[in-house]
C-alpha positions as CSV (number, residue, x, y, z in Angstrom):
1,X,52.0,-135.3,-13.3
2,X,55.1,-133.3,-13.2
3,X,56.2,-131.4,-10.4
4,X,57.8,-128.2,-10.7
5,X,60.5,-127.6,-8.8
6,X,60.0,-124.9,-6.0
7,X,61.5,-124.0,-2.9
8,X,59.1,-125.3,0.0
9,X,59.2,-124.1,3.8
10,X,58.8,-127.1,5.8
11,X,56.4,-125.5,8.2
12,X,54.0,-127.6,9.5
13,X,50.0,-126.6,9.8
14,X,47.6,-129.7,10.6
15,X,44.7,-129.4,9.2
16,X,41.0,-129.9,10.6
17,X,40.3,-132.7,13.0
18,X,36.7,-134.1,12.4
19,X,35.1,-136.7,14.7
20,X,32.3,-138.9,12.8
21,X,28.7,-138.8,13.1
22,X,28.9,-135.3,11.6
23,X,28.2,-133.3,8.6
24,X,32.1,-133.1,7.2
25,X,33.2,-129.9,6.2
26,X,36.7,-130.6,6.0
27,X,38.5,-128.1,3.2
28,X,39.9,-131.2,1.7
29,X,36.7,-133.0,1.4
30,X,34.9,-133.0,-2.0
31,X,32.1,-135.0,-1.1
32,X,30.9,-138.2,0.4
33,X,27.9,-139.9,-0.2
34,X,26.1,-142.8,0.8
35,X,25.3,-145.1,-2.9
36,X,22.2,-147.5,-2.5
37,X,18.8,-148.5,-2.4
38,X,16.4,-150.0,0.1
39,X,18.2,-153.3,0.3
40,X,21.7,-154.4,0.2
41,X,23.9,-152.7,-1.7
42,X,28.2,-152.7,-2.2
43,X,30.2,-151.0,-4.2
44,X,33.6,-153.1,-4.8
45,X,35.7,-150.9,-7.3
46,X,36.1,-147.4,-8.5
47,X,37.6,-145.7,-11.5
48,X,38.0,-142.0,-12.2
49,X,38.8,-139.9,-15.6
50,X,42.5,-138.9,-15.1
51,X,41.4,-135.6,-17.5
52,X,37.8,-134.9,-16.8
53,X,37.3,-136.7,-13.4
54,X,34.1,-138.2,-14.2
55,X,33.6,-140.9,-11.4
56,X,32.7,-144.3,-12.3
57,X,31.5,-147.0,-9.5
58,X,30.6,-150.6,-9.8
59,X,29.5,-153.4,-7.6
60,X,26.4,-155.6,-6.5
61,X,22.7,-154.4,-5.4
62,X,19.6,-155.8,-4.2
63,X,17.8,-152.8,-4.4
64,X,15.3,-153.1,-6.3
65,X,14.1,-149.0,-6.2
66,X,17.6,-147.6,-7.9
67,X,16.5,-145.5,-10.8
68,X,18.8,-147.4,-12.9
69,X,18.6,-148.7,-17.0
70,X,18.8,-152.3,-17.2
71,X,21.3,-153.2,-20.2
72,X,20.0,-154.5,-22.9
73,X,16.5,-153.0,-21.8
74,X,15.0,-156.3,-20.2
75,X,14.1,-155.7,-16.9
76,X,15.8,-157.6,-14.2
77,X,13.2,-159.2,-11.8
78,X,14.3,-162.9,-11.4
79,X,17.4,-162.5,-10.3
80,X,18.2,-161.2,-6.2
81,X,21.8,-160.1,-7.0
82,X,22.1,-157.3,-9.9
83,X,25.5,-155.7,-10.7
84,X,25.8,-152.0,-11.6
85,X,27.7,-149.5,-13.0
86,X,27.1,-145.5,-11.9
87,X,28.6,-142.7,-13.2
88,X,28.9,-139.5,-11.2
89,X,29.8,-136.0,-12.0
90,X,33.1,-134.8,-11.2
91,X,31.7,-133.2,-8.2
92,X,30.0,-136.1,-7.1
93,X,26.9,-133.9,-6.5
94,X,24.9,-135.6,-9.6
95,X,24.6,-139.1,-10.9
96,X,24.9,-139.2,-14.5
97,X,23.3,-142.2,-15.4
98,X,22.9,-145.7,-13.8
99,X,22.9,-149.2,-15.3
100,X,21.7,-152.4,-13.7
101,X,23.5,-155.5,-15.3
102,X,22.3,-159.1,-15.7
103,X,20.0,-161.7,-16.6
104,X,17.4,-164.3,-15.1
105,X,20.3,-165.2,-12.8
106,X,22.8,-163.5,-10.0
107,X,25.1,-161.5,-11.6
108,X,27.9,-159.4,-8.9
109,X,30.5,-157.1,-10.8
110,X,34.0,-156.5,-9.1
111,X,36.0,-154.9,-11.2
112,X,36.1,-151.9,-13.3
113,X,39.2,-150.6,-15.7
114,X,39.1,-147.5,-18.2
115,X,40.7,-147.9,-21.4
116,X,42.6,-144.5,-23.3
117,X,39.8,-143.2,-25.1
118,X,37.4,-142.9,-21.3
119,X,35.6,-146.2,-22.2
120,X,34.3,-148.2,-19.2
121,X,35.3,-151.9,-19.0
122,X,33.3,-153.7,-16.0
123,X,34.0,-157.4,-15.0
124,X,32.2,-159.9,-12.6
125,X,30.6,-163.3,-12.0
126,X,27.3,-164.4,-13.2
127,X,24.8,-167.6,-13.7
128,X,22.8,-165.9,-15.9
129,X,23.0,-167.4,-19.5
130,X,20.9,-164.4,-21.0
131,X,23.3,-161.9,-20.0
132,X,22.9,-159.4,-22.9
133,X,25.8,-160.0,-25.4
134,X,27.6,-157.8,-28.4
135,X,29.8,-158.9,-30.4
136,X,30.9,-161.9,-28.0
137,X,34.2,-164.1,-27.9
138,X,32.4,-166.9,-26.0
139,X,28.2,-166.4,-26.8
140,X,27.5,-169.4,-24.2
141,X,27.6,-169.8,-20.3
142,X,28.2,-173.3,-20.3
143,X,28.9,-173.7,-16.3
144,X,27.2,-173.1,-13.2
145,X,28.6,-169.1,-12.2
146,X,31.4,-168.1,-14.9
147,X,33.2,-164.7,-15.6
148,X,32.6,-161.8,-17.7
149,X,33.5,-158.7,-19.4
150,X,31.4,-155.8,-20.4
151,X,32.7,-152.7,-22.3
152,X,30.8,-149.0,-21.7
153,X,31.2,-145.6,-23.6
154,X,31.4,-142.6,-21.7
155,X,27.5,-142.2,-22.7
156,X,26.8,-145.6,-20.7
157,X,26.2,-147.3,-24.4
158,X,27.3,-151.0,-24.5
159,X,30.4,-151.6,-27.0
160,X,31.2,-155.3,-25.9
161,X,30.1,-158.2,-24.4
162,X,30.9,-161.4,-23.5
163,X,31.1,-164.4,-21.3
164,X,34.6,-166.3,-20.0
165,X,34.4,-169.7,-18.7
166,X,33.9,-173.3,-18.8
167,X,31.2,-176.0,-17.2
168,X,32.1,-175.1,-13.9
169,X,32.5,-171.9,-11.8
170,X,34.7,-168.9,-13.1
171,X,35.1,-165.7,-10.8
172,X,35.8,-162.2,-12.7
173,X,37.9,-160.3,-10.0
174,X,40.5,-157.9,-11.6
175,X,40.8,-155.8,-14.9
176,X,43.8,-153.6,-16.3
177,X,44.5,-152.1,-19.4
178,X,47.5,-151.4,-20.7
179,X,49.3,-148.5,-22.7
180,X,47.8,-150.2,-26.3
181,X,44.4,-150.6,-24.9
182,X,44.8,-154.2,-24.5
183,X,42.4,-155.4,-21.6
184,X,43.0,-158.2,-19.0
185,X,40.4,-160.1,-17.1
186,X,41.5,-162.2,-14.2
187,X,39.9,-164.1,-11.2
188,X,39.8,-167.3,-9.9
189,X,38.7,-170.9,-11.8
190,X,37.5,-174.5,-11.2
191,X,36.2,-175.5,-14.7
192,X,38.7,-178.2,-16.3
193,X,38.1,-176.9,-20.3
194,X,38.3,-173.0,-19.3
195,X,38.7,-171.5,-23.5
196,X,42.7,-171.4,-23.5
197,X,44.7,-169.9,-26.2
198,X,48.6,-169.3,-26.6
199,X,48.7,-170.4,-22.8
200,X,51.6,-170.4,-20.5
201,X,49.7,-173.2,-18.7
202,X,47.1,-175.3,-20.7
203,X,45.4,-177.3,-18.6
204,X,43.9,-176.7,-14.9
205,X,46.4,-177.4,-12.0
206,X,44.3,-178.1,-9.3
207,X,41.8,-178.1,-7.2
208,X,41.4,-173.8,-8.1
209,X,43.3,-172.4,-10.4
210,X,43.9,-168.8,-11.0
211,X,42.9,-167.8,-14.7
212,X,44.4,-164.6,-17.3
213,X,42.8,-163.7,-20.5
214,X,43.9,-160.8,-22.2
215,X,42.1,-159.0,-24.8
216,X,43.5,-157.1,-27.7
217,X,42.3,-153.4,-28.1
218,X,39.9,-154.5,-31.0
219,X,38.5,-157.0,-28.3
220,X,40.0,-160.0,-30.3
221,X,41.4,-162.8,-27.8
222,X,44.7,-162.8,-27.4
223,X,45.7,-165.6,-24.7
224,X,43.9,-167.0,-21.8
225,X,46.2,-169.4,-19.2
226,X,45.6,-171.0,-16.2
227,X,47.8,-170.0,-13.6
228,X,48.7,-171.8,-10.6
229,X,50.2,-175.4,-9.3
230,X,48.7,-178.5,-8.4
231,X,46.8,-177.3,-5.0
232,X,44.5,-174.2,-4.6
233,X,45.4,-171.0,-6.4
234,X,43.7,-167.5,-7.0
235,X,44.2,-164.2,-8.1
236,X,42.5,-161.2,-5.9
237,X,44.6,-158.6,-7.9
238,X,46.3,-157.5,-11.1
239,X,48.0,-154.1,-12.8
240,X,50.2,-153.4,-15.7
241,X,53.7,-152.0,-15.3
242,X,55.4,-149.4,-17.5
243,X,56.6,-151.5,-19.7
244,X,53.1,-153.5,-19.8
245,X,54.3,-156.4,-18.2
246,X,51.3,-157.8,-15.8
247,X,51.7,-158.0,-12.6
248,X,49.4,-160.5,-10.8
249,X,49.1,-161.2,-6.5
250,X,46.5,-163.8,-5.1
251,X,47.0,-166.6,-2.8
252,X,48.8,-170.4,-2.8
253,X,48.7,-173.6,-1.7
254,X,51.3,-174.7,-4.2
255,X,54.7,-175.4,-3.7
256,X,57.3,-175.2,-6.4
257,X,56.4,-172.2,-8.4
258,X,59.0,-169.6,-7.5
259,X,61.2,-168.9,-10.6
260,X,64.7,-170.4,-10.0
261,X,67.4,-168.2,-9.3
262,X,65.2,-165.0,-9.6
263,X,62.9,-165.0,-6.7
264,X,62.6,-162.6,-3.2
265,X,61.0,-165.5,-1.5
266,X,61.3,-169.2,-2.9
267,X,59.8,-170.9,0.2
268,X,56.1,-171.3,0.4
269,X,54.4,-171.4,3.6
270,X,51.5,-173.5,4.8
271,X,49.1,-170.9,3.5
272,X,50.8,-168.3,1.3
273,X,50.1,-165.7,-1.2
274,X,52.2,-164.7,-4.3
275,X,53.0,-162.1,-6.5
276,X,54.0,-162.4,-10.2
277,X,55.3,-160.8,-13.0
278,X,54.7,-162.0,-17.0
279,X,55.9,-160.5,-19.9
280,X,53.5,-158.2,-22.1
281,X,52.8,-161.2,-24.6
282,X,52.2,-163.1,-21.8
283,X,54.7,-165.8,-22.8
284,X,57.0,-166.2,-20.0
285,X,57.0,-165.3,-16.0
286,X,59.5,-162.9,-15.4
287,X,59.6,-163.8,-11.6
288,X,57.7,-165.4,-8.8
289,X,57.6,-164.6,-5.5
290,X,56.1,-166.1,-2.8
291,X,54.2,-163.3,-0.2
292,X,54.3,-165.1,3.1
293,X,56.1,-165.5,6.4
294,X,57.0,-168.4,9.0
295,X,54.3,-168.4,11.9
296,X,51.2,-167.5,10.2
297,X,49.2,-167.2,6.7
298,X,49.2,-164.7,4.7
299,X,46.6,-163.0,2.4
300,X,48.0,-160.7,-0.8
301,X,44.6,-158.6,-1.6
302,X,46.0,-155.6,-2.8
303,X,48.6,-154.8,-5.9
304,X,50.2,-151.4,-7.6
305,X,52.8,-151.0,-9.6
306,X,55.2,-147.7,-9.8
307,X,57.4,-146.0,-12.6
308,X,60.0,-147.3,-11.8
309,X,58.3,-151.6,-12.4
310,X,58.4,-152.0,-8.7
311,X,55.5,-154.1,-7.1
312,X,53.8,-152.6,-4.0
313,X,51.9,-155.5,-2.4
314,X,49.6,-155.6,1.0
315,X,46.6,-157.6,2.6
316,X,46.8,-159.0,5.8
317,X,48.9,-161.5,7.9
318,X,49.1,-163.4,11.0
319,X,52.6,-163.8,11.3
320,X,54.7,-162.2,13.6
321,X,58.4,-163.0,12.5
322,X,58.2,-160.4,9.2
323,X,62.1,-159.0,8.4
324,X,60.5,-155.8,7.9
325,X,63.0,-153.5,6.7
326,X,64.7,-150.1,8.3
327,X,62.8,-147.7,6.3
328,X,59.0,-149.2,7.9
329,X,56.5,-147.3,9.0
330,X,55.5,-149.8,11.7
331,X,58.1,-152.9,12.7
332,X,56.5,-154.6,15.2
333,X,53.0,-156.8,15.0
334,X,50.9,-154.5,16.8
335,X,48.6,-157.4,18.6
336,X,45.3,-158.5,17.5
337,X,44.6,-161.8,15.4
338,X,45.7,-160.2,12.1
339,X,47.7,-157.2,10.9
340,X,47.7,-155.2,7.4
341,X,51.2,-155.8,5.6
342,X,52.7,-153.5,3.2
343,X,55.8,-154.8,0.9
344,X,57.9,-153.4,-1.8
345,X,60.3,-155.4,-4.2
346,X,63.0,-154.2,-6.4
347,X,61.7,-154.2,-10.3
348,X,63.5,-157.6,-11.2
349,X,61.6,-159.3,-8.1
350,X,65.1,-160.6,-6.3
351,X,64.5,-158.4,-2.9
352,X,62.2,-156.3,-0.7
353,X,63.5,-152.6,-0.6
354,X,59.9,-152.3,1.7
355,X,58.5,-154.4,4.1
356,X,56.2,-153.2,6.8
357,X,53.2,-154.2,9.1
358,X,50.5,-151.9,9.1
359,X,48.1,-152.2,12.3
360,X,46.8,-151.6,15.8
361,X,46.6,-153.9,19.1
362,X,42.4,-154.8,18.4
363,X,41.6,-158.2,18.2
364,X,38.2,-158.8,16.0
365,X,36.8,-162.7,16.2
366,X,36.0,-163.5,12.0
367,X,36.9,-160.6,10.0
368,X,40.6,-159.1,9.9
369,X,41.6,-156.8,12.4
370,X,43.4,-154.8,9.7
371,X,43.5,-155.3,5.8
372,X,44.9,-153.7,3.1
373,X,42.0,-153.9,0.1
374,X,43.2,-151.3,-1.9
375,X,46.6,-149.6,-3.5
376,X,47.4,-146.9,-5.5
377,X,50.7,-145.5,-6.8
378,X,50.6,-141.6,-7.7
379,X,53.0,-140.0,-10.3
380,X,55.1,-138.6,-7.4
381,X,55.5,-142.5,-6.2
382,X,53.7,-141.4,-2.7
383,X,51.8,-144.5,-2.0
384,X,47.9,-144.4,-1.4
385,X,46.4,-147.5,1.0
386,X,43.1,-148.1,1.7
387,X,41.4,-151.0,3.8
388,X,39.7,-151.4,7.2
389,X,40.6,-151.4,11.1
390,X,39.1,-152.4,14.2
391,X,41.8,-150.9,15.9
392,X,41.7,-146.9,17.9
393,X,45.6,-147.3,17.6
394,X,46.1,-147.7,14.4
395,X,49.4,-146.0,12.7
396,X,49.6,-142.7,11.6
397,X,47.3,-140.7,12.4
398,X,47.4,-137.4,11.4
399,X,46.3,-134.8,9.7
400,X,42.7,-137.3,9.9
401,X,39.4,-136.3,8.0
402,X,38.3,-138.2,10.8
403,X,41.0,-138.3,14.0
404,X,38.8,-141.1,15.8
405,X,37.7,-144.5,14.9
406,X,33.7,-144.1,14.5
407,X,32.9,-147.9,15.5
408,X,33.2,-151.6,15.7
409,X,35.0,-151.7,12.1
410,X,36.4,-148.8,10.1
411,X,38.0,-148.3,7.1
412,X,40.6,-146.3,6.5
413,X,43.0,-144.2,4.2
414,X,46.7,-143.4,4.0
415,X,48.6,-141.5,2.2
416,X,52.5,-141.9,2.2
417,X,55.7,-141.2,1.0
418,X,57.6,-144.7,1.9
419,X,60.9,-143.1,1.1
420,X,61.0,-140.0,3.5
421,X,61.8,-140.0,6.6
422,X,58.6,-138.9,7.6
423,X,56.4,-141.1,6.0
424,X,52.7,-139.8,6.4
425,X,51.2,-137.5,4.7
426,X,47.8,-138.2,6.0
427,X,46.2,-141.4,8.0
428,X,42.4,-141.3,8.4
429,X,39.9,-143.4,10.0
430,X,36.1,-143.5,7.8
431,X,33.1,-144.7,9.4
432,X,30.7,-144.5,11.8
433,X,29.1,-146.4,14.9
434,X,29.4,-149.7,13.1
435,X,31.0,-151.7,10.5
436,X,32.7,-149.5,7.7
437,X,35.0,-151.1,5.0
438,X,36.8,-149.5,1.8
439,X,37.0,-151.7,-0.7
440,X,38.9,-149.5,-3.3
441,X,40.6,-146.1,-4.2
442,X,41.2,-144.6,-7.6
443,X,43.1,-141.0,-8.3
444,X,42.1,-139.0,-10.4
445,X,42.9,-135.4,-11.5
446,X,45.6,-133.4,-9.5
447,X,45.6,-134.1,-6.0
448,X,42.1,-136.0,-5.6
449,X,41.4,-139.6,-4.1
450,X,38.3,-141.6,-4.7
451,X,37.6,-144.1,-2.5
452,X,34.2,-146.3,-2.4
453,X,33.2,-148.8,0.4
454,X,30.2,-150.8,2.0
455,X,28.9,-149.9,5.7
456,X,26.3,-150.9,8.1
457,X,26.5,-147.4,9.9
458,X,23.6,-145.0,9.8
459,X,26.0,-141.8,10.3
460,X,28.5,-142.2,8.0
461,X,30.2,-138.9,7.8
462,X,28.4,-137.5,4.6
463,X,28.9,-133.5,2.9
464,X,26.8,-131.3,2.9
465,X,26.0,-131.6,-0.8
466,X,25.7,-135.3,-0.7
467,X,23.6,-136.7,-3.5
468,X,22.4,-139.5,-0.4
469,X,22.8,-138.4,2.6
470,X,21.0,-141.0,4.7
471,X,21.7,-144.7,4.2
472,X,19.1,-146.5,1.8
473,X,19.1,-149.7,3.9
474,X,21.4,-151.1,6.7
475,X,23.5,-152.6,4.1
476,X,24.4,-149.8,2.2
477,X,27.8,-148.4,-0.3
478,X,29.4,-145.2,0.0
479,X,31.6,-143.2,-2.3
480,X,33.7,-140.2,-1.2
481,X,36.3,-138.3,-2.5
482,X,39.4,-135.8,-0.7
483,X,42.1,-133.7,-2.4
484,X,45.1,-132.8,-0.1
485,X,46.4,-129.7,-1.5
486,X,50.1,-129.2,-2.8
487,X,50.8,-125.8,-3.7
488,X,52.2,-125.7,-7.1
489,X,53.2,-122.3,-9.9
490,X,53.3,-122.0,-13.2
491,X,56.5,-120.8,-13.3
492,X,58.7,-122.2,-10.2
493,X,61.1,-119.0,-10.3
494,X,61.3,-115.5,-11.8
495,X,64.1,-113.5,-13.3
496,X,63.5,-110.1,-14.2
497,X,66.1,-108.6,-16.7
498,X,67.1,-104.5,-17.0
499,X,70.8,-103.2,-19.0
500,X,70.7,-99.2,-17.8
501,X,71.5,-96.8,-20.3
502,X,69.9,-99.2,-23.1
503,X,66.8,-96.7,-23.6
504,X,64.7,-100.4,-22.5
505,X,61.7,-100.0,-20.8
506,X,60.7,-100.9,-17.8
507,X,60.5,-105.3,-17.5
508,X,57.1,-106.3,-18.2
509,X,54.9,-107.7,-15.4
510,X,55.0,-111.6,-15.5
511,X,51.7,-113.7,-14.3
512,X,51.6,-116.8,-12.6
513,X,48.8,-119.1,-11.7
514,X,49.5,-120.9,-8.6
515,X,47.3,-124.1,-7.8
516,X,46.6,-126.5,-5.3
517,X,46.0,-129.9,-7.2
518,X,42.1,-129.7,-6.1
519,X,40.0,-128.3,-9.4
520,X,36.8,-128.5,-7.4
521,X,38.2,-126.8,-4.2
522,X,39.2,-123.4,-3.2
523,X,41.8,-122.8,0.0
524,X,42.0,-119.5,1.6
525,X,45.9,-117.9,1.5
526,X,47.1,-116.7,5.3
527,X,46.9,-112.8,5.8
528,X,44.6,-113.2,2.1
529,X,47.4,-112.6,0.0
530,X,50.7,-113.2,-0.9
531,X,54.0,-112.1,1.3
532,X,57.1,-110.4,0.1
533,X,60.3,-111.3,1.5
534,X,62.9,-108.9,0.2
535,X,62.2,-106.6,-2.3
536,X,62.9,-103.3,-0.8
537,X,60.6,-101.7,-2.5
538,X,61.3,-102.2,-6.2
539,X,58.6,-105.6,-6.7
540,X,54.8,-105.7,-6.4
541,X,53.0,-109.1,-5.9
542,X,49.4,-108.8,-6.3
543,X,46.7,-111.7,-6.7
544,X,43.0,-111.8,-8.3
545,X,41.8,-113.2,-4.9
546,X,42.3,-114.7,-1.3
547,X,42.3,-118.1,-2.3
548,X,44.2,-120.8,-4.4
549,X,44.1,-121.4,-7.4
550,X,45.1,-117.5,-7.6
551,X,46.4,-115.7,-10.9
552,X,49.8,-113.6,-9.3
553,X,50.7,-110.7,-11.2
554,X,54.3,-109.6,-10.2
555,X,56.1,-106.6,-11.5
556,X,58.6,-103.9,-10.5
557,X,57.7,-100.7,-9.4
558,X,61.1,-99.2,-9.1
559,X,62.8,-97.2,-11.4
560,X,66.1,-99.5,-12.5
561,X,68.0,-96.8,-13.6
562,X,67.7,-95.9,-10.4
563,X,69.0,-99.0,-9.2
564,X,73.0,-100.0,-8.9
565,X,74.2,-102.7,-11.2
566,X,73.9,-106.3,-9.3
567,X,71.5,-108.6,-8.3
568,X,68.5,-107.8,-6.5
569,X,66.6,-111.2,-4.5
570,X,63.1,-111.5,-3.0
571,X,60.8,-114.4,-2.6
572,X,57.4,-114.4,-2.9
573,X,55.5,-117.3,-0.2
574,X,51.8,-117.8,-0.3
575,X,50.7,-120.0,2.7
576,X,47.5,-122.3,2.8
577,X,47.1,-124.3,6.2
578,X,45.3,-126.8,5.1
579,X,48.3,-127.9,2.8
580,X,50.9,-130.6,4.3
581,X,53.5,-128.3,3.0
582,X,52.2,-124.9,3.9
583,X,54.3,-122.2,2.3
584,X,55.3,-122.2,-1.4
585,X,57.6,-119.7,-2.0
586,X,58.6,-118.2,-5.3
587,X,62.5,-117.0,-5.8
588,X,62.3,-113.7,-8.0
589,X,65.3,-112.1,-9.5
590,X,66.2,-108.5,-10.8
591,X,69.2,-108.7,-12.3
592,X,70.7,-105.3,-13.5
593,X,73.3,-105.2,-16.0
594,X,75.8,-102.3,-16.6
595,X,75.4,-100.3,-19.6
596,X,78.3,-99.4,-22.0
């Protein structure tokens, strides 16, 4: 999105604090739902329409009461895991339609990627070697549990179909698709005859081995590698840069791999992560960088990539010597067994411009105290982080949907601008009176966040429109959405034009729609309409309502003839609390011009 250029006030208005175990009626909240059936249920990625904000959610179910279409129309009784894919309304008060998918065995689905023409591409794991199939690459499941990749149209219609994978076990764990349409699949892999083509690394490293194929847009193969070195290797995330180069993060226990004379971090520690870059033809690494630090290990869960080719990377870590940089938002290890990480290196991979921990002081015995699951990089490069806490401390928080941590786990969202000196926009805790987790975020159109999760709470903060409001089982998924406003106009500055003694009428009135970035949401202006600083008289602002979005009609009353050759200034500000940045305002300009 573009932003026009405005002057802002920096005044300050939080907006509302909301505890959990409530009905939230937040202005920024679009709705939040529990998503499940009467058994276990997750939901582990999200995806949203960047035009028309359809919502699409995928994960794993046991439920076996979902009103849901089995692809392929076989009904799905033999197996106990079932994966799924749920489309929602833009409003997230209907569910479109609902698909189960799988065969006679367990089939999970992780991942979820939209191509440019809306259609849905799912991926996952499954044993099932009747998975329904169209037009296939590989037509055989020839190992135990091995990968796939399923293609959707907007209608929930199946386009494409096919299994990955060798005699052994293949994990389907991250899609992207790039500018062309070209799709990658990536996980994790143990079979030794995984279906390589054009392969930066033929044969299996290993005793894991992370995997890439990529897919051309007409769903042709167009390489699938191995990647990884001769110990334990896995990919947890991927994402496509600007210039389609694909980025991949996971974890190592391989030394070696860093690329010579191009690296951040050469030096592997005894349990590491990475991060990686490879060239859109996928026939060379641009760089690879170790993730990890001295006193700990380190997990890399999370990956985003910005306009600019710069990798954003975060998980978790137990190390307490990170050379975090100036800019952090937090320096220190805040305590605990395990904190989030957050790191940033310069597009050609040779240095950290960012490198920050990202926790509170709670300790939790198995899971992480904090994790990063989830990243997201807006067009304004703020940063979006998503993930889960056990900690009441944790950083930021302000300007909360939910000011106070709801249980035993929470998850969490951030929003943040890591190159201001005040980072945080917002910092919320989600969740109830026990263990809450988001998984994944996805943005979507304007200003709005989509973020999906799994919890065990039974008063998970839900709206008042929610299309579940109560929890289908004690193992249920939720999705909810939030859209902080940022006041925006059509036109970021007015100039008014008059030459006296010209016979010229009077300067047409000029209308300007001024929005908040929230399509579904309505914010009401301070006082109920817009202020006039300046003026004197001669300009009249008037709206078509009390809210934003609002149609402003300005024009000038005054007579110019009336009016002395010169310059005449006023601003026009239209305030919305619940907006970080409060106050647009709107330079207008009557310029009068001498006549001859």
């Amino acid at each position: 999105m573009r932003v026009a250029a405005f002057t802002i006030l920096l005044t300050f208005a939080a907006g509302t604090l909301l505890s959990a175990q409530t009905i939230n009626t937040d202005k920024r909240l679009v709705f939040s739902t529990y998503h499940g059936g009467n058994r276990a249920d997750d939901a582990a990625a999200v995806a949203v329409d960047p035009v028309n904000g359809f919502i699409y959610v995928t994960g794993e179910s046991e439920s076996n009461d979902l009103n849901a279409t089995p692809v392929g129309g076989k009904p799905l009784t033999s197996a106990v895991f079932k994966g799924y894919l749920t489309k929602y309304a833009p409003d997230g008060k209907t569910i479109l339609w609902r698909l189960m998918i799988g065969g006679s065995s367990n089939t999970v689905t992780k991942a979820i990627a939209l191509d440019p023409n809306g259609n849905i591409f799912v991926a996952g794991t499954t044993g099932a070697r009747d998975l329904p199939l169209k037009n296939p690459v590989q037509d055989k499941q020839p190992g135990l549990n091995i990968a796939f990749l399923m293609k959707f149209s907007p209608e929930g219609g199946l386009l494409f179909s096919t299994y990955f994978g060798g005699d052994r076990n293949e994990e389907g764990r991250c899609l992207a698709v790039d500018s062309q349409g070209n799709v990658y699949l990536a996980g994790r892999a143990t079979s030794t005859n995984m279906p390589v083509k054009n392969a930066l690394q033929p044969k299996f490293g290993g005793s894991e081995d992370g995997f890439i194929a990529k897919y051309s847009a007409n769903l042709e193969l167009a390489y699938a590698t191995y990647f990884g070195g001769g110990a334990s290797d896995q990919i947890h995330a991927i994402a496509v840069g600007p210039d389609d180069s694909l980025y991949v993060a996971g974890e190592t226990m391989s030394p070696g791999l860093a690329t010579p004379g191009n690296a951040y971090n050469r030096q592997m520690q005894s349990w590491s992560s990475f991060v990686a870059r490879i060239a859109p033809e996928g026939d060379a690494v641009t760089y690879f960088n170790y993730v990890g630090w001295r006193g700990g290990y380190t997990v890399a869960k999370a990956l985003a990539v910005d306009s600019a080719g710069r990798a954003w990377i975060g998980g978790h870590t137990t190390s307490k010597l990170l050379p975090t940089t100036e800019n952090a938002l937090q320096k220190a290890y805040a305590g605990g067994m395990r904190d989030g990480f957050l790191l940033r290196l310069g597009a050609d991979g040779t240095s950290a411009d960012y490198l920050s921990y990202l926790g509170g002081g709670a300790s939790g015995p198995t899971d992480p105290d904090e994790s990063v699951n989830a990243l997201r990089v807006d067009a304004r490069g703020h940063l979006h982080v998503a993930g889960q806490t056990n900690s009441a401390d944790f950083p930021g928080n302000s300007r909360a949907f939910q000011s106070a941590s709801g249980g035993a786990f929470d998850g969490f969202l951030l929003r943040m601008d890591p190159d201001a000196p005040s980072q945080v926009f917002y910092s919320t805790f989600w969740g109830g009176l026990k263990n809450d987790v988001v998984t994944a975020v996805a943005l979507g159109p304007g200003e709005t966040v989509t973020f999906v999760g799994n919890s065990t709470s039974p008063d998970l903060p839900v709206s008042a429109t929610a299309v579940q409001s109560r929890a289908g089982s004690a193992d249920d998924a939720f999705v909810t959405q939030v859209c902080d406003p940022w006041l925006t106009a059509s036109q970021p500055s007015i100039e008014f034009v008059y030459t006296l003694g010209a016979g010229a009428e009077r300067p047409g009135a000029v209308e300007i729609d001024v929005t908040a970035g929230c399509p579904l949401l309505k914010f009401e202006i301070n006082g109920g309409s817009p202020e006039i600083s300046g003026g004197d008289g001669w300009l009249a602002a008037t709206g078509d309502g009390g809210t934003v979005p609002l149609k402003l009609r300005l024009e000038i009353t005054a007579d110019p003839e009336s009016m002395e050759p010169g310059e005449y200034k006023a601003a026009i500000r239209i305030t919305v609390p619940n907006a970080y940045y409060p106050t647009l305002s709107i330079p207008v300009t009557l310029k009068i011009v001498g006549g001859e």
